[in-house]
C-alpha positions, -999 to 999 in steps of 0.1 A, spaced: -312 700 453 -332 686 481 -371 683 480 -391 684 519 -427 671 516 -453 686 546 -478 663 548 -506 665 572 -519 634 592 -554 624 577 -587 635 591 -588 621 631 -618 610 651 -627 633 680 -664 611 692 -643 598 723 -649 624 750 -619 623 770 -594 607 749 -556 621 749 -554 641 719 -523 619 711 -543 586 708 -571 597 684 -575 570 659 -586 586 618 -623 585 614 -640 573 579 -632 602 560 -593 599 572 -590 564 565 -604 570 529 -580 600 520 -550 583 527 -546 558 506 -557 577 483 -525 606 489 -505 574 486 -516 562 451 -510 596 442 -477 600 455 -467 569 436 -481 581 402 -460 610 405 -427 592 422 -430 614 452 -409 590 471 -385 604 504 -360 587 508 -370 593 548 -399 597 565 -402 619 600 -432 613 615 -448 624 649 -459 597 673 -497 605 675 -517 575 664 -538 594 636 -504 598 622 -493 565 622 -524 550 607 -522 579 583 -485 565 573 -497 528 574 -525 536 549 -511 554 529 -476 534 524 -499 507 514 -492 517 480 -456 518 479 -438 493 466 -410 497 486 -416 513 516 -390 545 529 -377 545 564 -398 555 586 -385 577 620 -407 584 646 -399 617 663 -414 633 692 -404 669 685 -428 674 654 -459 667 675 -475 698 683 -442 716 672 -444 751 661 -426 758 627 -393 769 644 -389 737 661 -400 716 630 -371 738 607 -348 724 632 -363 687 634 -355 692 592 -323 710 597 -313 677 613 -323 656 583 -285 639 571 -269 650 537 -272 616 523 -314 625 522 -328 641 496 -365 640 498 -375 642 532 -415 635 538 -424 651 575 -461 639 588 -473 660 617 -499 685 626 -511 721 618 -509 746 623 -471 739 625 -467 722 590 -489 747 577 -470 774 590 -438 759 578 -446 759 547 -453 793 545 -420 800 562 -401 782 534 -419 793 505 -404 822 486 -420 810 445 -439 784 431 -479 789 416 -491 818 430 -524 797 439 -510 772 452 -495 790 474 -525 814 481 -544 779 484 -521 767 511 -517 797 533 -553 798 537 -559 764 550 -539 731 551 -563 706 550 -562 670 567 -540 648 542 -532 678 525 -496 676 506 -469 701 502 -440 698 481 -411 719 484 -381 720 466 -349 735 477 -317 748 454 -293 735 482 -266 712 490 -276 704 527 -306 704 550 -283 726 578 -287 753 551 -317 752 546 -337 790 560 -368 809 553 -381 816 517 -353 794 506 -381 769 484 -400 771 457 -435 752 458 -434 723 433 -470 713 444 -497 715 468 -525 686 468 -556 684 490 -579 651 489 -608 668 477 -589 676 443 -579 643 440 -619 629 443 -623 649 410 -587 646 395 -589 626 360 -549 619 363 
């Protein structure tokens, strides 16, 4: 069994004209959601044992807030290929992943995590899944799960959504 969770950086400043798209910093509302995607991650024990992350700064102060609420905190491996990667080029980044990793947690971009995602999913809540192929939201979550023995095996339609969370649900979530 292996589990792959999509999640997309938090929502990212864009008031500097000019700036490298790689060095946007999260704005208010970004800085907000994640922590909040963390708490919820722990009160469900959504915890990778790795963490592949692209290097963009809203990423990484997307991962820094929302660790914040881990207790122990999974490795964390920066990796170039998932920024702006496309979902071929993030299946391999995954492909990758070593056997000994179970629950993998990639942090990148859309559309390529979105379009992932829809790559991998073959069952799971019908609007759930409707919900995520029509937008994958900043901070939004996706959790996969896979009936296989190794990440190299792992190929299109192959998982079975357990779960997709956006922020907004969790502003009005009572769990």
């Amino acid at each position: 069994m292996r589990r792959l969770m999509l999640l997309r950086h938090a929502k990212s400043d864009w008031s500097t004209p000019g700036q490298r798209d790689q060095d946007r910093p999260l704005n208010d509302r970004g800085r907000e959601a994640a922590p909040k995607m963390g708490a919820y991650m722990v009160r469900h024990a959504l915890v990778a044992d790795l963490i592949v992350a692209s290097p963009a700064k809203r990423v990484v102060e997307t991962l820094d807030l929302l660790l914040a609420a881990f207790d122990r905190r999974p490795k964390v491996q920066s990796e170039p290929a998932v920024y702006e990667a496309g979902p071929d080029a993030l299946l391999d980044v995954v492909k990758k992943t070593p056997r000994t990793v179970h629950c993998l947690l990639m942090v990148g971009h859309n559309p390529g995590l979105g379009e992932l995602a829809t790559l991998l999913i073959a069952a799971g809540e019908v609007e759930a899944r409707q919900r995520l192929i029509e937008k994958f939201p900043t901070a939004g979550l996706a959790v996969i799960d896979f009936a296989l023995d190794d990440w190299e095996k792992l190929h299109p339609r192959a998982g079975r959504l357990d779960r997709f969370v956006v922020p907004r649900a969790l502003d009005t979530a009572t769990d």
